[in-house]
C-alpha positions, 0 to 999 in steps of 0.5 A: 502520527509522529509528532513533529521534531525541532532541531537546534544548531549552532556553530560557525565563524569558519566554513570548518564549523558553518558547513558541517552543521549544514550538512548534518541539517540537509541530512536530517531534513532528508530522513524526517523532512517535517523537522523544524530547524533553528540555527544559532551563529554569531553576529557578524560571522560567515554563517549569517549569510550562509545558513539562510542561503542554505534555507534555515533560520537563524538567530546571532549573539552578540559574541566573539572569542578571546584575542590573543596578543597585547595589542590596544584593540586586543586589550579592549576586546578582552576587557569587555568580553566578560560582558559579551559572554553573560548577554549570549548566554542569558540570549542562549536560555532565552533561545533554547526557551523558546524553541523547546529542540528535542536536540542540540547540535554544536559543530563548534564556534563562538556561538556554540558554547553558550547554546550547548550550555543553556541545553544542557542546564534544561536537560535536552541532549546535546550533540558534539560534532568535533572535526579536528583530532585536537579537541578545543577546551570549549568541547572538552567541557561540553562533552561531560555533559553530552549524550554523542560527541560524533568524531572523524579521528582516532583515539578521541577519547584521550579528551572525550568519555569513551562511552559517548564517541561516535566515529561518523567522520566530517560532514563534506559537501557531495559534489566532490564524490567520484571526481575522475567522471569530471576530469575532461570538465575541469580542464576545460574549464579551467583552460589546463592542458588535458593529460598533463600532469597538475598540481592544485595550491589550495590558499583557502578563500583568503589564501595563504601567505606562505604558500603563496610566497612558496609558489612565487620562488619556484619560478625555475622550478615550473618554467621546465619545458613539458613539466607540469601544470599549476592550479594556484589558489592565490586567496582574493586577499593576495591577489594583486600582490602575486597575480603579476609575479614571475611565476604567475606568467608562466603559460603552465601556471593558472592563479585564481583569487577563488575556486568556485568550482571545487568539483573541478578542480579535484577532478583535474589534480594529480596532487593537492597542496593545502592547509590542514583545516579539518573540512579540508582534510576530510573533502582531500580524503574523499577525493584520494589525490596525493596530498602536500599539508602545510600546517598554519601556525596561527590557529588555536593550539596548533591543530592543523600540525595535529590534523595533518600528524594524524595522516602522515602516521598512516602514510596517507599524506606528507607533511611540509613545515609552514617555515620549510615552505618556500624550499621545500613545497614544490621540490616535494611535489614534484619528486611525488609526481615523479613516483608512480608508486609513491604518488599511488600509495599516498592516493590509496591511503587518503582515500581509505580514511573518507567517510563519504556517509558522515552527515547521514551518520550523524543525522542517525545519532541525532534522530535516535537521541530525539527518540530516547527522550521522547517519543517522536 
């Protein structure tokens, strides 16, 4: 009888890293369903709640990233930051002590440095899921030290060993598969007029100011009898600002603080506006609906211009500079909408890239690793 595994995770601060290391989790879990999981996060971030929701345990580390800026509160935070980082790795040991994983996995986050070292230093293979197609200097570190470094993007061995990379894509949540069977679903629920051309604002549960402050100026621009209709994501924290704009009035524009329901909202787009997290990118190639990015600019070495570069180099996607948005986002939608060829063309690129088996290819790196050190 095979002895039973132990799988540690850890990753998170945003759904990029937390729902990827689930989904990796569930895949695994469905291969070898006597696997023993932990999961490692950091104190007072998303996957806190989430990962037990989810049905794994899991343990935090008093950890946060570096600030960037001058600011009092940032100049505090850095100074005892040093202090953060020797606690979470001495924890990390302890953790990794402890359990004694046959694998490590790390989808990225502040708690995923300290728990890939302390692995790493004990001799237990370690795998790296990278989703973006910039690699952050905290993977770019691990990887000497990996055995598998699982990615969704071309030509990472500009920053990994060659010999290490898998590419297996981004791990995405399944309900979104097949979105044309929901079609008649999504308008009802949503209350969108069936048939009528959609565009769906994707701002992310926070949303986005700018694409926001882009859908407030192109009143003149929807208010044209039979046009189109809009699915505007406006985020729970622009809610009250923009729910009573001009264009939030229109009969064919529907503003929503949060998308419960993404399945549907897919399912009802004839083309998507979003930014270019790198979950979102690989949920949008999945779906194979035209696709608008807007890149935000206030993200870590500007990742998101180099996640949405990767699919306007294979005509897959266009892309709408962050400070171009308000003249140019809409204009753009709706010249695409009013291509047939152009709209199909970008729809088939997209969705040639999708990897819909990612977390299955995933879980198959990490069995076998388990197995190549010991027998399982």
């Amino acid at each position: 009888m095979a002895r039973q595994l132990r799988i540690l995770v850890t990753g998170g601060g945003t759904g990029g890293h937390v729902f990827p290391a689930i989904a990796i989790a569930d895949a695994v879990k469905h291969l070898r369903p006597d696997t023993e999981f932990l999961f490692v996060g950091a104190n007072g971030k998303m996957e806190m709640e989430r990962v037990p929701k989810a049905g794994y345990p899991i343990e935090g580390l008093n950890i946060a990233g570096f600030q960037r800026g001058f600011s009092w509160n940032s100049l505090r935070r850095n100074l005892i930051f040093p202090f953060k980082l020797f606690g979470s790795a001495l924890k990390a040991r302890r953790l990794v002590r402890r359990f004694r994983p046959d694998v490590v996995i790390g989808t990225g986050g502040y708690a995923s440095g300290p728990v890939m070292r302390a692995a790493q230093q004990l001799g237990i293979p370690t795998l790296i899921q990278e989703q973006n197609s910039y690699a952050g200097i905290t993977n770019r570190l691990l990887a000497k030290k990996a055995a598998r470094i699982c990615v969704a993007y071309d030509e990472m061995d500009r920053y990994f060993p060659a010999e290490k990379i898998v590419f297996t894509g981004n791990p995405v949540r399944q309900d979104i598969l097949s979105p044309g069977q929901k079609r008649e679903e999504g308008y009802s629920y949503y209350g969108l007029a069936p048939g009528r051309k959609t565009i769906a604002v994707i701002g992310g549960s926070l949303g986005a100011r700018t694409l926001n402050q882009a859908m407030a100026e192109s009143t003149a621009l929807l208010a044209v009898p039979g046009g189109v209709q809009v699915l505007w994501q406006c985020g729970r924290f622009y809610e009250y600002e923009y729910a009573a704009s001009e264009t939030a009035q229109l009969p064919n524009v529907r503003i929503m603080p949060f998308i419960d329901r993404m399945d549907l909202l897919y399912a009802v787009a004839d083309l998507i506006i979003s930014r270019a997290g790198a979950l979102s990118i690989s949920e949008l190639c999945l779906v194979g609906k035209p696709v608008i990015l807007v890149p935000s600019p206030n993200v870590s070495e500007d990742h998101q211009t180099k996640n949405a570069l990767a699919l306007v180099e294979k005509g897959a996607a266009r892309l709408i500079r962050d400070a171009e948005a308000a003249e140019k986002m809409l204009p753009e939608a709706l010249m695409i909408l009013g291509h047939d060829a152009l709209a199909f063309s970008l729809a088939e690129s997209i969705h040639q890239i999708g990897r819909p088996k990612a977390a299955e290819a995933i879980a198959a790196e990490v069995l076998e690793l388990a197995e190549t050190n010991k027998m399982i």
